[in-house]
C-alpha positions as CSV (number, residue, x, y, z in Angstrom):
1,X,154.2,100.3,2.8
2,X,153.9,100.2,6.6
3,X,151.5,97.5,6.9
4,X,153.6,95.6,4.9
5,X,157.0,96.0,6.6
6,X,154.4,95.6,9.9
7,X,153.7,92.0,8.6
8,X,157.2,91.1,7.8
9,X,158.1,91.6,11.0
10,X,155.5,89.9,12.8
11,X,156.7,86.9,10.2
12,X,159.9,87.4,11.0
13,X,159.0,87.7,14.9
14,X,156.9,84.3,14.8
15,X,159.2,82.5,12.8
16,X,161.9,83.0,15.7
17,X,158.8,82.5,18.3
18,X,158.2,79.1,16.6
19,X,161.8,77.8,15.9
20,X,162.4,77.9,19.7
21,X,166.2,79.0,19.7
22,X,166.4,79.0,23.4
23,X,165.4,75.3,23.4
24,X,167.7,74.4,20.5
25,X,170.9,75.0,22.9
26,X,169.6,73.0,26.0
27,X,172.5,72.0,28.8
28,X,174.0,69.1,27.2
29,X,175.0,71.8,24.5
30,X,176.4,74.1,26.5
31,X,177.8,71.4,28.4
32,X,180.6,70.5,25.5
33,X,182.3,73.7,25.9
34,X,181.9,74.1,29.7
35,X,183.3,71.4,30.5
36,X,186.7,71.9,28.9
37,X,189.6,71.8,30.9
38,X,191.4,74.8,29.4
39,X,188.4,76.8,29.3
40,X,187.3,76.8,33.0
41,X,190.6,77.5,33.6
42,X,188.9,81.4,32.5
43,X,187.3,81.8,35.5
44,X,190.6,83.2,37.5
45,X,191.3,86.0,34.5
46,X,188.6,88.1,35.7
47,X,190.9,88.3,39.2
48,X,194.2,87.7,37.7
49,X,194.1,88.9,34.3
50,X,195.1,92.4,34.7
51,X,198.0,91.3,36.8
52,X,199.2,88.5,33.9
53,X,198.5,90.2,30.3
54,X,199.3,94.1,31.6
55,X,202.7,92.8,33.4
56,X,205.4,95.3,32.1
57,X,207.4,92.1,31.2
58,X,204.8,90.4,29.6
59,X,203.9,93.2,27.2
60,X,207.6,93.5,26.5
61,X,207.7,89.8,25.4
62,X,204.2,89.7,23.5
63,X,205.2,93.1,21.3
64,X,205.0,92.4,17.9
65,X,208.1,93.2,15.4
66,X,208.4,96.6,14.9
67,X,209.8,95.7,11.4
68,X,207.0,93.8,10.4
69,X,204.5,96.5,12.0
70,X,206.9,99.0,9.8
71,X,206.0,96.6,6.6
72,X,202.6,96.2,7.4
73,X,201.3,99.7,7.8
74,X,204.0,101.3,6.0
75,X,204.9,104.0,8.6
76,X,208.5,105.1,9.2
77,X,211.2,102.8,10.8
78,X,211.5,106.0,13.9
79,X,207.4,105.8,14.5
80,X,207.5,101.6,14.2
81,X,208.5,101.0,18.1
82,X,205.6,103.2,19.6
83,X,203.1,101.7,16.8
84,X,204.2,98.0,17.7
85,X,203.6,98.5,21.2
86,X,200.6,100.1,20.9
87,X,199.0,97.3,18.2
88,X,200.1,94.8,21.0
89,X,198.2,96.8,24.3
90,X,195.0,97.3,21.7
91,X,195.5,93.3,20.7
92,X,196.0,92.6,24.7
93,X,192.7,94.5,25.4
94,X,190.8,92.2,22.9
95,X,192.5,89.0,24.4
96,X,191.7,90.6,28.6
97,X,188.0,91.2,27.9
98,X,187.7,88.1,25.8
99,X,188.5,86.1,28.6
100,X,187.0,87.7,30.9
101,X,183.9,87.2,29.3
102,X,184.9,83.3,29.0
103,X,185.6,83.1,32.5
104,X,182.3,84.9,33.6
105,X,180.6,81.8,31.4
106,X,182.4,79.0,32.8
107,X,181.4,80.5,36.4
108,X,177.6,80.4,35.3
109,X,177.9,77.0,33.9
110,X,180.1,75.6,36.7
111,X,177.2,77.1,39.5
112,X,174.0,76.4,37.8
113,X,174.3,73.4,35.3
114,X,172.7,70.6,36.7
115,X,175.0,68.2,38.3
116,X,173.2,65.5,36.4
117,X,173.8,67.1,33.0
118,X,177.5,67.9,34.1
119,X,178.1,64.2,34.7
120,X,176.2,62.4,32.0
121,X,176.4,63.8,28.2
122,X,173.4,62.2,27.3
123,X,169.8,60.6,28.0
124,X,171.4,57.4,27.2
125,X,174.2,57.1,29.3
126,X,172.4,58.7,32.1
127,X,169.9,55.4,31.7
128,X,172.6,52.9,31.4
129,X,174.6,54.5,35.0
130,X,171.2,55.0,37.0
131,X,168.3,52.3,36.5
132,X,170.2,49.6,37.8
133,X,170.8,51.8,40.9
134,X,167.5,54.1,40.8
135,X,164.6,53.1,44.2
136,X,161.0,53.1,44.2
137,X,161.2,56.1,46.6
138,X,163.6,57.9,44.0
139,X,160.8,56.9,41.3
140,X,158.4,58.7,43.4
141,X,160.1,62.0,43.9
142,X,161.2,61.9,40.5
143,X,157.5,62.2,39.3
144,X,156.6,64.6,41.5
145,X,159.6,67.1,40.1
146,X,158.9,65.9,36.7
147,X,154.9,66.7,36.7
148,X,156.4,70.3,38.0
149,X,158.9,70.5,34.9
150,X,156.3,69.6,32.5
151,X,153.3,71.8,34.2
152,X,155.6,74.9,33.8
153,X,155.8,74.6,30.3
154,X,151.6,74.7,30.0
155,X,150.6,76.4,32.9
156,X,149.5,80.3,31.8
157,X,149.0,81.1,35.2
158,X,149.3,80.3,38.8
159,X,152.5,79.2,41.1
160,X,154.6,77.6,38.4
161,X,154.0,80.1,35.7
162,X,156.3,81.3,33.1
163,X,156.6,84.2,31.2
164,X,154.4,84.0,27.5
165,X,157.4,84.8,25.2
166,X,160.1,82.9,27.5
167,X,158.1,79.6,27.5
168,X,157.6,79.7,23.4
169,X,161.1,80.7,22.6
170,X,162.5,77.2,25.2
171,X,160.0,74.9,24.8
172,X,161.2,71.6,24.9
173,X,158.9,70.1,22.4
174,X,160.7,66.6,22.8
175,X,160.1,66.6,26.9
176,X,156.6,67.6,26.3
177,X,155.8,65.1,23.8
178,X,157.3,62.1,25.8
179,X,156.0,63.6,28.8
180,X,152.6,63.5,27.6
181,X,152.7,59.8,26.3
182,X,154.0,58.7,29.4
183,X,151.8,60.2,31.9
184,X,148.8,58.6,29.2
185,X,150.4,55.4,29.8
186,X,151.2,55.0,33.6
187,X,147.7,56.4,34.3
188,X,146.5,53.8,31.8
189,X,148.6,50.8,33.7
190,X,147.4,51.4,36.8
191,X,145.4,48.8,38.5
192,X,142.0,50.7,40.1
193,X,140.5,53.9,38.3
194,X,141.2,56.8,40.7
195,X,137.5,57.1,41.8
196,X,137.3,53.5,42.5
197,X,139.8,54.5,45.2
198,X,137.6,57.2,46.9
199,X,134.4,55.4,46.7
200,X,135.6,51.8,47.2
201,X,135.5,52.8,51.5
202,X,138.0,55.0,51.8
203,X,136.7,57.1,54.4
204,X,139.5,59.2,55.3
205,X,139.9,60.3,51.5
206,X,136.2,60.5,51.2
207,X,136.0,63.2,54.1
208,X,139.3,65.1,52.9
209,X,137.4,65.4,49.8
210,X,134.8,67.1,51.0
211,X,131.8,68.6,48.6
212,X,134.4,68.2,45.8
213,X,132.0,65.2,44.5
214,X,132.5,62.4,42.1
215,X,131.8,64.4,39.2
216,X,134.4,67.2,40.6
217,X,137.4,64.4,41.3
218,X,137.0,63.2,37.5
219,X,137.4,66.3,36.3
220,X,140.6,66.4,38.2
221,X,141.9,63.6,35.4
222,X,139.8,63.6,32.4
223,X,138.9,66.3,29.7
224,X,135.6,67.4,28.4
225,X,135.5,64.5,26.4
226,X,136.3,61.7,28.9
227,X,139.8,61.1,28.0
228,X,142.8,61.0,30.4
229,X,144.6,64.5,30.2
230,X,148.1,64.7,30.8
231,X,148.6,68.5,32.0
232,X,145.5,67.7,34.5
233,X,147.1,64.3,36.1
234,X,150.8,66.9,36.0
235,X,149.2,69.0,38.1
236,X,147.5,66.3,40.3
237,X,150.7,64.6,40.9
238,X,153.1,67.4,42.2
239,X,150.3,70.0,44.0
240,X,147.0,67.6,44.4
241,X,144.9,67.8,47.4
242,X,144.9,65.5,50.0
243,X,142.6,63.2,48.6
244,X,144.5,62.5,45.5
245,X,147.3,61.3,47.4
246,X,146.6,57.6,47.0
247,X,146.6,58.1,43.4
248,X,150.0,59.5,43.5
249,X,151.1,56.8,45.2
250,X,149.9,54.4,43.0
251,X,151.1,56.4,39.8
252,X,154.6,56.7,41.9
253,X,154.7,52.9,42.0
254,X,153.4,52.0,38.7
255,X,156.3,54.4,37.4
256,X,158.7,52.7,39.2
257,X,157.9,49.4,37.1
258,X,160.7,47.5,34.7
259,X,158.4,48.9,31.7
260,X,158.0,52.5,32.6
261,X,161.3,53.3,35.1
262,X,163.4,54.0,31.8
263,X,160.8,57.0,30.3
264,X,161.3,58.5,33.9
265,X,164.9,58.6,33.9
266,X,164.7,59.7,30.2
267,X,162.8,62.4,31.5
268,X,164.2,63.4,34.0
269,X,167.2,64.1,32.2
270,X,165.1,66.3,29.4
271,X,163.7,68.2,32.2
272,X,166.9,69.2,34.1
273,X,168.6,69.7,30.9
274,X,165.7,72.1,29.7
275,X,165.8,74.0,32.8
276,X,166.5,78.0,33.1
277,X,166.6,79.1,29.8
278,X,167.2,82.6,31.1
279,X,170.6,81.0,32.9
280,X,171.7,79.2,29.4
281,X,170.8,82.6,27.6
282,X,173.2,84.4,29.9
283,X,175.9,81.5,29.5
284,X,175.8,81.8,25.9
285,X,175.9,85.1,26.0
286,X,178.9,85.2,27.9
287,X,180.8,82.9,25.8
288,X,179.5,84.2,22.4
289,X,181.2,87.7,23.5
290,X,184.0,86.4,24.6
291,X,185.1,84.0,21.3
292,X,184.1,87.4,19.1
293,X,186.5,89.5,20.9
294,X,189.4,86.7,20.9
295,X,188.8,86.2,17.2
296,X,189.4,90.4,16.8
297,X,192.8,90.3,16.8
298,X,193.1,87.2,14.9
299,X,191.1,88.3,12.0
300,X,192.8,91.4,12.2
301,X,195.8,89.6,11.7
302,X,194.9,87.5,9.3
303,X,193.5,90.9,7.3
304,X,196.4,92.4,7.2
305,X,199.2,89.4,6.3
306,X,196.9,88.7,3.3
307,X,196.8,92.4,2.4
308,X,200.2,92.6,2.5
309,X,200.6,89.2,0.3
310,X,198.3,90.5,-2.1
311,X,200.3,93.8,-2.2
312,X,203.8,92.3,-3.0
C-alpha cells in the first residue's frame, strides 16, 4: 500500500516536473495584468489603504442595509445595526488585504519585468520596432547575453548554475530549441572553421592558447562525434578564453547578417521574457492571493442572495 501511494506521488511529482508550470506563465503573461492602469494603481494601498477603507466616514457610507442584513441572516431588527457594521469591517478586511497583496504584485512587476517585455507584448512586435534600428555592435552584445541565458538552462554546475528542480519546473523549451538551431546555423555560415583561425598565423592567438593544442580547441566546439554542439559554442561565446575571441567576433558578425539578425532578436526577447522564474513565482503569487481575497466577499455575497432567493 505504501509503495504504491510512494509511486503515485513520484507520478504526480514528475508530471508537474515535466509540464514546466513556471515556464508556462513567462513575462509577457504576467505582463497583461501588470500593466493595467487601474491595477498599478494598488501599489499606494499598502501606504494609504488603512487611512482610505478604515476612515470612520467611509465605513459609515460602505455599511450594508441593516434591513437586508436583518432578512438575510434572520436576526432581530435591535441586533441588525451592530451585525451590518460588523459584515461591512469583516468585508473591508477582505477588500484591504486583497489589495494589498495586488499592490505588492504590481511593485514586483513594475521593478523587475524587463523593460523590453514591458514595452513590446510580443516576439513579433519587438522584431518589427527593433531590426530596422538594431547595430552590429548591439548584435554582438546580444549573443554574448544570449549564450549566457541559454547556458543557464544546461549548465549543472559552475558560475551560471541553477538550482535542479528550479531549472526543470521554467524551462523554456521554445528558447532552447530555437536557440540550439540557431547557434548550429551561424556556426555553420561562418566563413573559416575556428581552427583555421589559430593555425592560419595567428600568433598572438596561437601563444594565448598555450598547450591547449588543436585537438583541445576542437573540443571546445564539437562533440564526441564531430558535430558542432550548441551548449559548447554557448559557453565559448559569453566566457571563452582569450584565444576564442576571434571566433566570437566572427560569430558576432555573422549574427548580425539580414538572414540571422531576426532569430537574435527573437531570442532575445524569449530569454528576457523567461528570466527569474523565482521573481514571476512571487508575482503570481502576490496577485493569486490578492484576487482570492477580493473574490471572498463577493462570493459570499453572491451565497447568500441566492440562499435567500431559494428560500422565498
Amino acid at each position: 500500500m505504501i509503495a504504491r501511494l510512494r509511486e503515485k506521488f513520484n507520478g504526480l511529482k514528475w508530471g508537474l516536473v515535466n509540464s514546466r508550470p513556471i515556464a508556462a506563465v513567462p513575462w509577457s503573461a504576467i505582463r497583461r495584468i501588470g500593466q493595467s492602469r487601474l491595477l498599478a494603481l494598488t501599489i499606494i494601498v499598502p501606504f494609504l489603504g488603512s487611512l482610505l477603507l478604515f476612515n470612520q466616514h467611509v465605513v459609515e457610507l460602505l455599511t450594508l442595509s441593516p434591513d437586508l442584513v436583518r432578512r438575510w441572516m434572520n436576526i432581530s431588527a435591535s441586533a441588525a445595526d451592530d451585525t451590518a457594521r460588523q459584515v461591512t469591517l469583516s468585508r473591508l478586511y477582505y477588500v484591504y488585504f486583497g489589495l494589498t497583496f495586488l499592490g505588492i504584485g504590481s511593485a514586483l512587476f513594475a521593478l523587475f519585468c524587463p523593460l523590453i517585455v514591458k514595452n513590446y507584448a510580443s516576439a513579433v512586435e519587438y522584431i518589427q520596432m527593433e531590426s530596422a534600428l538594431v547595430t552590429k555592435s548591439r548584435i554582438g552584445l546580444m549573443v554574448t547575453e544570449l549564450a549566457s541565458h541559454y547556458s543557464s538552462w544546461w549548465e549543472e554546475d559552475g558560475p551560471y548554475q541553477m538550482p535542479t528542480l528550479l531549472r526543470r519546473l521554467g524551462e523554456p523549451i521554445d528558447f532552447i530549441n530555437l536557440g540550439s538551431v540557431a547557434i548550429i546555423e551561424i556556426f555553420a555560415d561562418i566563413p573559416d572553421p575556428p581552427m583555421d583561425e589559430i593555425v592560419s598565423g595567428d600568433t598572438e592567438s596561437e601563444a594565448a592558447m598555450g598547450v591547449a593544442g588543436e585537438e583541445e580547441f576542437e573540443d571546445d566546439f564539437y562533440d564526441r562525434r564531430g558535430k558542432p554542439d550548441p551548449t559548447k559554442i554557448a559557453n565559448v561565446l559569453h566566457s571563452g578564453a582569450r584565444y576564442h575571441q576571434p571566433f566570437v567576433e566572427d560569430f558576432s558578425q555573422q549574427a548580425s547578417t539580414d538572414k540571422h539578425r531576426n532569430d537574435i532578436l527573437t531570442l532575445r526577447y524569449m530569454a528576457l521574457d523567461n528570466s527569474r522564474p523565482m521573481l514571476r513565482v512571487f508575482v503570481l503569487t502576490f496577485y493569486g492571493c490578492g484576487f482570492a481575497l477580493l473574490l471572498i466577499p463577493t462570493a459570499i455575497t453572491f451565497l447568500q442572495l441566492t440562499w435567500h432567493v431559494l428560500r422565498h
